[in-house]
N, C-alpha and C positions, 0 to 999 in steps of 0.2 A: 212486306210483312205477310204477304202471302202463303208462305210456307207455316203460320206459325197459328195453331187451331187453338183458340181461346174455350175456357169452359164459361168466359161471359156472352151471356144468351141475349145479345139488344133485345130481340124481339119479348121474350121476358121479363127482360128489363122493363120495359113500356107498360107493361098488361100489368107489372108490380107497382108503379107509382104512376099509372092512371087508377088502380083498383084502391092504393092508399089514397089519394087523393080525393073519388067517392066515399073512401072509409071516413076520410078526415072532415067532408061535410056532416056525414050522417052521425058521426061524433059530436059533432060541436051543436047540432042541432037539438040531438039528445040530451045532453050535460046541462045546454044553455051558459055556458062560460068564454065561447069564443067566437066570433065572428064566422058562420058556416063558410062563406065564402074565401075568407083568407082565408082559413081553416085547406079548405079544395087547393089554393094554389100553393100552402106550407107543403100540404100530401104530396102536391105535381114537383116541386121541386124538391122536396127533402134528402133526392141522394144526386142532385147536379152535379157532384164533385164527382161521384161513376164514370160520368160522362167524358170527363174531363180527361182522367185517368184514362182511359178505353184509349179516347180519341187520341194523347197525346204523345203517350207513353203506354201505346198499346204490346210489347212485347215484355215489358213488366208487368201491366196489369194482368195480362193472359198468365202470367207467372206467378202471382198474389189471387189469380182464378182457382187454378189448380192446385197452389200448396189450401189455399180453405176447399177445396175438396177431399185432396188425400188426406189431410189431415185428421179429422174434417175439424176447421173452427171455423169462427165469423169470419165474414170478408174483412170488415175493418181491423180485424187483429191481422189478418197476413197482408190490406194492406200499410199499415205500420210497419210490420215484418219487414216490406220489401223496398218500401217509399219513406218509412220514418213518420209519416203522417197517414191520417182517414180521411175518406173519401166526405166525410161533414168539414174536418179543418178546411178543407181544399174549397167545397161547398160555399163556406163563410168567406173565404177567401175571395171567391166571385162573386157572389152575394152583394159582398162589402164592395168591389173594387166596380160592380156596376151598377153602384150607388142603388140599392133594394131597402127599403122600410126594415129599420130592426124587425118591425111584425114578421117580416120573412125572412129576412138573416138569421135570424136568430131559432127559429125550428130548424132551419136547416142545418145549423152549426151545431144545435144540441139535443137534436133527436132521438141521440143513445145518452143522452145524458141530462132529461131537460130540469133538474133540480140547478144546472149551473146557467138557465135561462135569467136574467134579469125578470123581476118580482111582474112587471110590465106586458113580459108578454112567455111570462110560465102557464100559463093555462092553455093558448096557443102551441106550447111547444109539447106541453104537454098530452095535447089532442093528436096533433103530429108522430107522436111516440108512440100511444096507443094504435091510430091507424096504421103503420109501418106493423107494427107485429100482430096485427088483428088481420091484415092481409097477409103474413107472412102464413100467419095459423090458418088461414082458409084457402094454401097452396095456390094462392093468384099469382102467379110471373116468378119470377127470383130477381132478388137482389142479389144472384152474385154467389152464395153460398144455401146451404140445406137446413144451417139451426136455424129453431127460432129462439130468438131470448124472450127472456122472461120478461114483464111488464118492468117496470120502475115501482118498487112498495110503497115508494113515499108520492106517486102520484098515485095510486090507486087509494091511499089511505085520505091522501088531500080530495080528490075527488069524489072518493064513496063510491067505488067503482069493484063490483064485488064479479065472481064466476059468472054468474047468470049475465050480466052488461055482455061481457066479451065474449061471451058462447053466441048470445042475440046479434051481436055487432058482425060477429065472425060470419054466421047464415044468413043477413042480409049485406055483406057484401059478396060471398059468393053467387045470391041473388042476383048482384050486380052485372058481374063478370062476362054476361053476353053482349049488356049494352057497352062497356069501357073495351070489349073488342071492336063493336063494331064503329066506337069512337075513333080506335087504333088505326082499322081500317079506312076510314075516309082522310085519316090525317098521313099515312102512309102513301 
């Protein structure tokens, strides 16, 4: 596979959900609805299925890279496009098969979509959703593509979660950003 230059960026990758991962502590600490600490480990894992994809079926996924670039959409729309499934179903899929606590299955599985989180652990996943695109909005790493979507209305409205949280949320995890490198760094 040598020959075949992916527009997925690993190193990227890491600096985006180590930086969700600090985003998804200092969320759940702020709100007070979720566990800070799962909260950190839902952020570290919530796009394991990337990984998965990269690693296994790396000349599709380099293929679901570049069509959300030229296109430009989300990653998980071209990789559906290219795979039939996202990089969360896949997620879940390991998640679930390496026997993981719904509390973590379950952000990861519905991180773009956490109103279909079980009532149990929607606040978790929903914490998880916010930091994926609160890191996305403070240009920490890439997941893979250039948008950022928009929040979920029905968690901002369940939460009370207005502009000013996510503008604050957004500038202290860019805050972040030097220490979740040189996190990067000693784990590299």
């Amino acid at each position: 596979d040598g020959d075949i230059v992916s527009n997925f960026d690993r190193e990227q990758f890491w600096l985006h959900v180590g930086s969700a991962a600090a985003a998804a502590r200092l969320i759940a600490k702020s709100l007070r609805v979720a566990d800070p600490e799962a909260a950190f480990v839902g952020g570290l894992l919530h796009d394991v299925g990337k990984v998965v994809l990269d690693r296994f079926f790396y000349r599709r996924y380099a293929e679901a890279a570049r069509l959300a670039a030229e296109r430009p959409c989300l990653i998980r729309e071209a990789e559906t496009n290219i795979f039939g499934v996202n990089h969360a179903e896949v997620g879940r899929w390991l998640a679930e098969r390496w026997r993981f606590p719904a509390a973590i299955v379950e952000p990861v599985a519905f991180h773009h979509r956490p109103a279909a989180a079980s009532p149990d652990h929607r606040a978790l996943t929903a914490v998880v959703h916010l930091a994926d695109l609160v890191t996305r909005n403070a240009g920490i790493g890439s997941g893979g593509d250039v948008l950022v979507p928009l929040p979920d209305a029905e968690v901002l409205q369940r939460l009370k979660v207005g502009p000013a949280a996510l503008q604050r949320w957004t500038e202290d995890v860019a805050h972040e950003r030097e220490a979740v490198e040189a996190f990067l760094q000693v784990m590299h």
